[in-house]
N, C-alpha and C positions, 0 to 999 in steps of 0.2 A: 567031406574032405577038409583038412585042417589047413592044407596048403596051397599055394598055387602056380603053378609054370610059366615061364615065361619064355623067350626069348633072345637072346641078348647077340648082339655085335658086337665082338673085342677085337679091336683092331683095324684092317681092310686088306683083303683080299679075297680070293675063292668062297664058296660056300663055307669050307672048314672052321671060318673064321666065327660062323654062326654057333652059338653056347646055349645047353637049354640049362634055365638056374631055375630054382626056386625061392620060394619067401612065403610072406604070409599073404592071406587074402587080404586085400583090400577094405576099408572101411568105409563107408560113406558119411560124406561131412553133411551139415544141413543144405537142402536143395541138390543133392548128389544121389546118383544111383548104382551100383555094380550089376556090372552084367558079366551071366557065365557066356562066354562067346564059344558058341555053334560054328560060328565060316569067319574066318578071315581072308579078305582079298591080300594076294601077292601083287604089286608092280614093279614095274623096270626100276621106277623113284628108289626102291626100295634095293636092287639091284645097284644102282648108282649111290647109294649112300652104303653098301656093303665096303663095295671099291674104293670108295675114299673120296667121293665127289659131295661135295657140300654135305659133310657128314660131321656131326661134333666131335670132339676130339677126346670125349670118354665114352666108354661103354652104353649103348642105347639098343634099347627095344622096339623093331619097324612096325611099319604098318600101317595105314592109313583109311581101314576100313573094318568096322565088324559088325555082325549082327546075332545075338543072342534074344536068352530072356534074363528079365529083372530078377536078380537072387535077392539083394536087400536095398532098404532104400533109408536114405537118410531123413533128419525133421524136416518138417517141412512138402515134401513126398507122401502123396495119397498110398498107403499101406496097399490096394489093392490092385496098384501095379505091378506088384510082384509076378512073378510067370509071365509079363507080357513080351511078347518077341516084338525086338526093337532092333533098329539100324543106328550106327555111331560113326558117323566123321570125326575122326580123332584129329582135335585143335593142335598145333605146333607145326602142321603140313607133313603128315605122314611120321609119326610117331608114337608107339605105342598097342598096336591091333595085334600082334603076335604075342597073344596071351589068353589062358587061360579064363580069366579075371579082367573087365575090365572097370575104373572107377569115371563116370560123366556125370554133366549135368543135368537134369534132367530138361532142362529145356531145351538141349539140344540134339536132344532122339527123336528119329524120324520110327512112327509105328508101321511095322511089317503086316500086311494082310495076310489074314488066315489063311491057311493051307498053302503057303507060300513059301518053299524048298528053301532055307536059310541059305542054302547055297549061291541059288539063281540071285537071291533077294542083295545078297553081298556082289556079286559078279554084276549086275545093276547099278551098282555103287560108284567108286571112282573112275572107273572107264567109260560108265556110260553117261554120267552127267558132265564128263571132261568131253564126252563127243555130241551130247545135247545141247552144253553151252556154247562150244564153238560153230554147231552148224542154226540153231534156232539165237541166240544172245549177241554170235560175231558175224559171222556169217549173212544168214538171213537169205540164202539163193533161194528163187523162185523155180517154179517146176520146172523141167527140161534142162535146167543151167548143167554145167556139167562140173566136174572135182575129180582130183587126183587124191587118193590114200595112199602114201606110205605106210609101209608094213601094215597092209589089209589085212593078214591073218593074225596081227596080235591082238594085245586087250581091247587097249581103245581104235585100233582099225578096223577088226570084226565089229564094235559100237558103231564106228561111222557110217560103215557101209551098208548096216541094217536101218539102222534113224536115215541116214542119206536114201536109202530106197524108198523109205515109209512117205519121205519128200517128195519124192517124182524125182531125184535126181539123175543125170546120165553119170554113171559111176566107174571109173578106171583104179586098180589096185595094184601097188606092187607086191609081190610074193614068190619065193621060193616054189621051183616046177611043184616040187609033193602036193603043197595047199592049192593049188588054182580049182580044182573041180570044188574045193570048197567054199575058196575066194566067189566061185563065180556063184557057187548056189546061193551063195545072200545077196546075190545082187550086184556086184560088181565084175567088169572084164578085167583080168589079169595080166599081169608085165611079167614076166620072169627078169629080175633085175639083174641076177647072176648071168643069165645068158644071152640078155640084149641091155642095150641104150636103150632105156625109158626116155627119154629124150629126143632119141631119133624115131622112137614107135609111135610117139604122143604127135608129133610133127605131121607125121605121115599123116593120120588116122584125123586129126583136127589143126590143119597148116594154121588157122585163123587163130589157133589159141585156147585152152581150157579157164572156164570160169574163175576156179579155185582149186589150190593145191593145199594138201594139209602135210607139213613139216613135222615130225618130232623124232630128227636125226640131227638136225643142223650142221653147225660147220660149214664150210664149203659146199656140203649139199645143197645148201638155199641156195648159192646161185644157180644149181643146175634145175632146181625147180621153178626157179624164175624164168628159167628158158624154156618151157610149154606153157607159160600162162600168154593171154590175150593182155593188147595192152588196157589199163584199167583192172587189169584181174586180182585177187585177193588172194596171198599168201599164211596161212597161219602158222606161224611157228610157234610149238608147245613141249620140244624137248630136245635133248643133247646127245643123243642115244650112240651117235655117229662117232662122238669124242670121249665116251666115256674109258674106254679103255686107254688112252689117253693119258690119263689123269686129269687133275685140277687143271694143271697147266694147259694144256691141249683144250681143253672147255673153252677155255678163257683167250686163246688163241682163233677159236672159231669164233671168239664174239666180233672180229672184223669183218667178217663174210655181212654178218648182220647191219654193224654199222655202214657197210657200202647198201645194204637195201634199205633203210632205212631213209636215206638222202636221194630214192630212185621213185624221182614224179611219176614214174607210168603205171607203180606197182601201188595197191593196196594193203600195207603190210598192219599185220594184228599180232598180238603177243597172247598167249595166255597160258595162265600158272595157275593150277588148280587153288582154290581159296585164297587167290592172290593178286589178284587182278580185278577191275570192277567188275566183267562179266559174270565172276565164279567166289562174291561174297559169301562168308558163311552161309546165313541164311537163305541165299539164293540155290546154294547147294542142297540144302534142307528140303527148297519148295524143288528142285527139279526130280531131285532121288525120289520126293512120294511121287511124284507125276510117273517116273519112270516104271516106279511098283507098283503102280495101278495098270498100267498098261501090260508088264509082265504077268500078274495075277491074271489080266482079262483073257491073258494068251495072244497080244496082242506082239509083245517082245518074245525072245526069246534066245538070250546070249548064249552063246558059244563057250562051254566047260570045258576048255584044255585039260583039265587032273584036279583030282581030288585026293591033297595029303593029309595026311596026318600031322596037327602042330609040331608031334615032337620031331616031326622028319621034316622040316623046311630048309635043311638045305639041299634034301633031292628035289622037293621044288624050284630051290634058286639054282641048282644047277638046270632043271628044264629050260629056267628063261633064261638062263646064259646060253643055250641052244640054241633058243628060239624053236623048241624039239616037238610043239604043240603049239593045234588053232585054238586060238580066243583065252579066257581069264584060266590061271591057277589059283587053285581057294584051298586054305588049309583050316584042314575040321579037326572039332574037338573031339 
């Protein structure tokens, strides 16, 4: 192959907005690698920078996770990495994995264990080191504690609530009626949010209060998540998901909700932003992703495969997770 596919967002809006372009392959500078990418993880980040939420203002390539093998390797780079299947956290915070082609450093590839579904191995990646570091790095609840999941059945909620079980944790999840037989088979009980007050069920069910609630809707959501936790109890907010359609505006509008928890003595509030925060340094990402694929390999995990697309068709992917149409990660293969 002379060439290589990529990916591209022009503009913001719908799926449609998504272009597959091509160019040349990639070269590697000295201390660089290219890798042919096998799985690409899709996230919602990815969904939100489509629509125009903190997204740059020319044409980019998403993605924030791959994992392939080494095609070529630049000076410097032992020659007999080539073929090794490796995992890449793509530096910029999600930009970049929606490619054929990808060019890293090599010090910053995490090695995938043999016989290890590229797929699984990616679907391990940014959801579930985003639900490792917040319940083992932020977190830190002892067995029995109990936690509320928002959207249990997507990427990183299907993450929680498998790592959250593996905890001893008492585990509550919100989800659409379809997912709950699947919400609950990993371990969690299920809210139907569409058809009850999560807030009045959590009340009932535990008057004195839940441990910890994990956010990544925001907005005015957090205050209603405030109102099931215990006093003392730990809020995590890790996303916007609630105001993205929205727009910018609308985002930036829900950062009051935040600011009134923020100045609220009863609450334990935590923030965190993948590769962005102290919890979720680069490298700490590095050490958690191999942790994660050891325990995946032992059969130990075992995330949740919403779809398996095809690169050149990622925007019926990004229309699935404009759905929400499917449990746990979509990965798009080469």
């Amino acid at each position: 192959m002379s060439a290589s596919r990529r990916i591209e967002v022009r503009g913001s809006g719908g799926p449609d907005v998504l272009h597959v372009v091509e160019g040349p392959i990639p070269i590697p500078g000295r201390g660089q690698v290219v890798i042919r990418v096998q799985a690409a993880g899709v996230a919602y980040g990815d969904v939100m920078r489509r629509r125009g939420v903190l997204a740059p203002p020319w044409a980019f390539t998403p993605g924030y996770d791959v994992v392939g093998r080494i095609a070529t390797v630049g000076r410097g780079v032992d020659p007999d990495r080539v073929g090794q299947c490796v995992g890449l956290l793509l530096p910029g915070i999600g930009f970049g994995g929606y490619a054929e082609h990808v060019r890293a450093r090599a010090t910053r590839l995490v090695p995938i264990p043999t016989g290890l579904d590229p797929v699984v191995a990616v679907a391990l990646g940014l959801n579930y080191v985003t639900a490792w570091q917040i319940l083992h790095r932020q977190l830190r609840l002892p067995p029995g504690a109990s936690l509320l999941v928002h959207g249990a059945a997507g990427g990183v909620g299907t993450a929680l609530v498998e790592l959250g079980r593996q905890a001893g944790l008492t585990l509550y999840g919100t989800a659409s009626a379809p997912k709950h037989e699947q919400v609950r088979a990993r371990g969690a009980e299920p809210i139907d949010y569409r058809a009850h007050d999560f807030v009045d069920v959590l009340r009932q069910r535990l008057p004195q209060g839940l441990d910890a609630v994990t956010d990544g809707i925001g907005g005015n959501h957090l205050l209603r998540s405030r109102q099931v936790l215990r006093r003392g109890g730990a809020l995590v907010f890790f996303g916007v998901s609630g105001d993205v359609a929205g727009g910018m505006s609308q985002v930036l509008r829900g950062g009051a909700a935040l600011l009134r928890l923020a100045l609220d003595p009863r609450l334990r509030l935590r923030l965190y932003g993948f590769m962005s925060s102290p919890a979720s340094l680069p490298w700490r990402c590095r050490q958690d992703w191999a942790r994660l694929l050891d325990l995946g390999a032992s059969g130990e995990l075992a995330p949740a495969i919403g779809a398996r697309i095809p690169l050149l068709q990622a925007a019926q992917a990004h229309d699935l997770v404009d759905r929400a149409a499917v449990v746990g990660k979509v990965v798009l293969t080469a």
